[in-house]
VEXLUMGU-772138 format. One line per field, with one value per residue (C-alpha): x, y, z. Coordinates in pm, 1 decimal, decimal comma, padded with zeros to 6 digits. Layout:
% VEXLUMGU-772138
xx = X|...
yy = Y|...
zz = Z|...
% end
This chain:
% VEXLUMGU-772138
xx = -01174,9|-00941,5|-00892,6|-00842,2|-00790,6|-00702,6|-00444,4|-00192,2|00150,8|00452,9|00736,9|01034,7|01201,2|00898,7|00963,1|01262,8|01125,5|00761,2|01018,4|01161,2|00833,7|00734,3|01022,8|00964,2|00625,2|00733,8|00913,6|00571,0|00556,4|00236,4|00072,2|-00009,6|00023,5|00280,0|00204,3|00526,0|00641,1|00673,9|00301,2|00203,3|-00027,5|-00307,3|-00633,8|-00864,8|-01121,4|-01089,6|-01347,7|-01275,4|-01275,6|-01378,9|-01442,4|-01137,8|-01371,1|-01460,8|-01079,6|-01089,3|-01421,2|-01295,7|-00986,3|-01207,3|-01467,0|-01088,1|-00936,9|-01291,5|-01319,4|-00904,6|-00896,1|-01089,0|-00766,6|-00429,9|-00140,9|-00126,8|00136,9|00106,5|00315,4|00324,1|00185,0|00177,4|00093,3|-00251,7|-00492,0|-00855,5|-01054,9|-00864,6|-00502,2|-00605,6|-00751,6|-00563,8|-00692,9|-00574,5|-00236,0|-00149,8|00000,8|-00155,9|-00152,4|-00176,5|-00168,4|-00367,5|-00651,2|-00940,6|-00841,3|-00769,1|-01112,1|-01301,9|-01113,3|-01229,2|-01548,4|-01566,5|-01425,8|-01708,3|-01982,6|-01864,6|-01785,2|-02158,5|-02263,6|-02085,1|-02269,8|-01939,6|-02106,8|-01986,1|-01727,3|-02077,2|-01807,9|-01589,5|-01277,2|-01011,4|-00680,8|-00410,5|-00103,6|-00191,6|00099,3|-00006,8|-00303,8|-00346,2|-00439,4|-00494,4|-00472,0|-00131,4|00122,3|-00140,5|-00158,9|00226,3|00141,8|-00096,4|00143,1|00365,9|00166,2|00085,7|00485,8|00528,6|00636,5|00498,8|00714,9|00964,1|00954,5|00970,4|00581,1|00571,3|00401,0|00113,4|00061,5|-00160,0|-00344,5|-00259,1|-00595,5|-00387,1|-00431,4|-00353,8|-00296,2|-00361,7|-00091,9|-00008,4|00297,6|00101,5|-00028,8|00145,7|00055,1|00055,0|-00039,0|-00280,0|-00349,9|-00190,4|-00453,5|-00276,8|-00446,0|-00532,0
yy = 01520,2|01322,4|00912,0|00770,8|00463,1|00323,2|00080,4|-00088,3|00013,2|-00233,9|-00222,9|-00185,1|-00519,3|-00682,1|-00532,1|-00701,4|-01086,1|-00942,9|-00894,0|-01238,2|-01416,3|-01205,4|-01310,3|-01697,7|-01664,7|-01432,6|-01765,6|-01876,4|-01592,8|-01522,5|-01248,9|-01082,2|-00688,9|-00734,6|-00453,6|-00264,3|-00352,6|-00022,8|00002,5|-00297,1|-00284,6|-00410,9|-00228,8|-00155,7|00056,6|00175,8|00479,9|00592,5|00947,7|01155,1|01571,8|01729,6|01859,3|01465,6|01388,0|01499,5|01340,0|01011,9|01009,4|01085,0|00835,4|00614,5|00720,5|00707,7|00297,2|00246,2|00418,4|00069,5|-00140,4|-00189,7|-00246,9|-00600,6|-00819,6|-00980,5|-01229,8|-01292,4|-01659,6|-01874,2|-01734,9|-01788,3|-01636,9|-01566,3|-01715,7|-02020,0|-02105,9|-02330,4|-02024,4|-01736,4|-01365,4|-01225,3|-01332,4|-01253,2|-01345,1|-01435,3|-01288,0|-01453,4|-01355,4|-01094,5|-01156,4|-01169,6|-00845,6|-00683,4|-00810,2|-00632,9|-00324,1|-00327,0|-00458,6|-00128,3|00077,4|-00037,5|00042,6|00403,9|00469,5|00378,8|00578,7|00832,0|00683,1|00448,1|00115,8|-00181,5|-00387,8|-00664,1|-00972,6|-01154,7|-00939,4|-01168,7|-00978,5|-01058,4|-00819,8|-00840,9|-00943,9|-00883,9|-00970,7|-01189,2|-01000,7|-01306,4|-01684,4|-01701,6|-01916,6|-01927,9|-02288,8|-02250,3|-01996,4|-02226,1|-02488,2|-02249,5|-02159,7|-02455,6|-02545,9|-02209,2|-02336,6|-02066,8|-01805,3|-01743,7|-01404,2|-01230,1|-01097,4|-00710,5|-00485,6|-00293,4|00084,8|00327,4|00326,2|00534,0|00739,1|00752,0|00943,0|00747,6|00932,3|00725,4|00765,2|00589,7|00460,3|00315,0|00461,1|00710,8|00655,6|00967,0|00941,0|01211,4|01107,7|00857,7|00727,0|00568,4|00253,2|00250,4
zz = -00341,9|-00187,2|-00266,4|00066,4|00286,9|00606,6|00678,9|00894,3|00741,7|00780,5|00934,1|00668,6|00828,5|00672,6|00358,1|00271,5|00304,0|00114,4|-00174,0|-00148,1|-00173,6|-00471,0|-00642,8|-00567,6|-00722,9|-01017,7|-01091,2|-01277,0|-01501,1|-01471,9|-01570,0|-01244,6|-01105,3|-00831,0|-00586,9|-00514,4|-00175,8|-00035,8|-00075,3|00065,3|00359,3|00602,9|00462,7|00679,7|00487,2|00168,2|00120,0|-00229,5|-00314,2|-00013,8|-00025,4|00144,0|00424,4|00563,6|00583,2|00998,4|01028,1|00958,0|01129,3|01458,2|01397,2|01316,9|01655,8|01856,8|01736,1|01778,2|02115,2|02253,4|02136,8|02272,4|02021,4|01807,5|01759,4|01383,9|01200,7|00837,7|00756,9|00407,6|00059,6|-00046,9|-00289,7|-00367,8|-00454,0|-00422,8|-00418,7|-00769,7|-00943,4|-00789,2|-00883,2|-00551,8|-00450,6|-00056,1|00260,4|00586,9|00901,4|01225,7|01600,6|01725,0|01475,6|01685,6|01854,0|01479,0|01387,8|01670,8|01584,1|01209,0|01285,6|01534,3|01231,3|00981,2|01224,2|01290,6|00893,7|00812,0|01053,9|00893,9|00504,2|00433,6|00412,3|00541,5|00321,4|00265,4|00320,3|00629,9|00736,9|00651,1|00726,4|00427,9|00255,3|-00113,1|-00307,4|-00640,7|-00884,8|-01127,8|-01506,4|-01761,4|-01724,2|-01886,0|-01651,4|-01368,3|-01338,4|-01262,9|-01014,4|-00812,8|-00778,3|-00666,4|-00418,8|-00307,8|-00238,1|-00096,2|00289,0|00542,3|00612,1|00946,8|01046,8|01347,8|01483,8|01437,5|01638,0|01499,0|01759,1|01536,6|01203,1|00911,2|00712,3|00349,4|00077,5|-00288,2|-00598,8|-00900,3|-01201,8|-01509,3|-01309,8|-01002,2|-00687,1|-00432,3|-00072,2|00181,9|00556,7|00612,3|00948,2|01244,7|01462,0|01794,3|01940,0|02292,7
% end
């Protein structure tokens, strides 16, 4: 069995400002699990543990639904969280640009992964980078209102030209990602 995913992987340029903003908001010292930022991403699909012999499956049914859409353009928006920026569990960053585009794509995706009995995610795509999350209540009312200073970020827009199918290993010092597959769009 293999745990996998599939995600939009981020250019290392991004990387470096990801790290910045995780720093601001580690200013609350809350208790949160900051993703590391090398393993940030744009998921797409996660499908859990899948038997070795599906892995070419899905990346067909992956290239089949990405073959219908041209390369993206992205930028990185304002921190946020879910539920709410007041009661943060899931801290992230926003993407704008090309959304409605990315949305048919993963709305494409989660029709031909039930089809192939991975069931649709059940709420609204709503594409984000997940910074960290939250563990406890300890320092989070700090964390909202830093959140709620945070000024959007400035970064250049990033071009998005294929989809990774991942595989993540779990370990008592985090998760390793490694691409398995690169699905080209278009």
């Amino acid at each position: 069995m293999i745990r996998a995913f599939l995600a939009i992987e981020l250019p290392e340029a991004l990387r470096v400002g990801l790290a910045q903003v995780q720093e601001e908001l580690k200013r609350s010292r809350a208790d949160v699990r900051w993703v590391p930022v090398g393993n940030i991403h744009l998921t797409l699909k996660f499908f859990g543990n899948v038997p070795d012999d599906e892995i070419e499956t899905l990346a067909q049914a992956a290239r089949e639904a990405a073959a219908e859409s041209a390369p993206l353009q992205l930028k990185a928006t304002g921190a946020g969280a879910f539920p709410s920026p007041q009661a943060p569990r899931v801290v992230w960053l926003g993407l704008r640009g090309d959304v409605v585009p990315l949305t048919q794509l993963f709305y494409r995706l989660e029709k031909a992964f039930a089809a192939l009995g991975y069931p649709p995610e059940g709420r609204a795509f709503n594409p984000h980078l997940t910074l960290g999350r939250v563990k406890s209540p300890a320092n989070r009312e700090k964390l909202a209102r830093l959140l709620e200073k945070m000024p959007p970020v400035d970064w250049p827009p990033f071009e998005v030209k294929e989809l990774i199918l991942f595989q993540s290993v779990l370990s008592p010092k985090g998760s390793t990602y490694t691409p398995l597959r690169v699905i080209p769009l278009g």
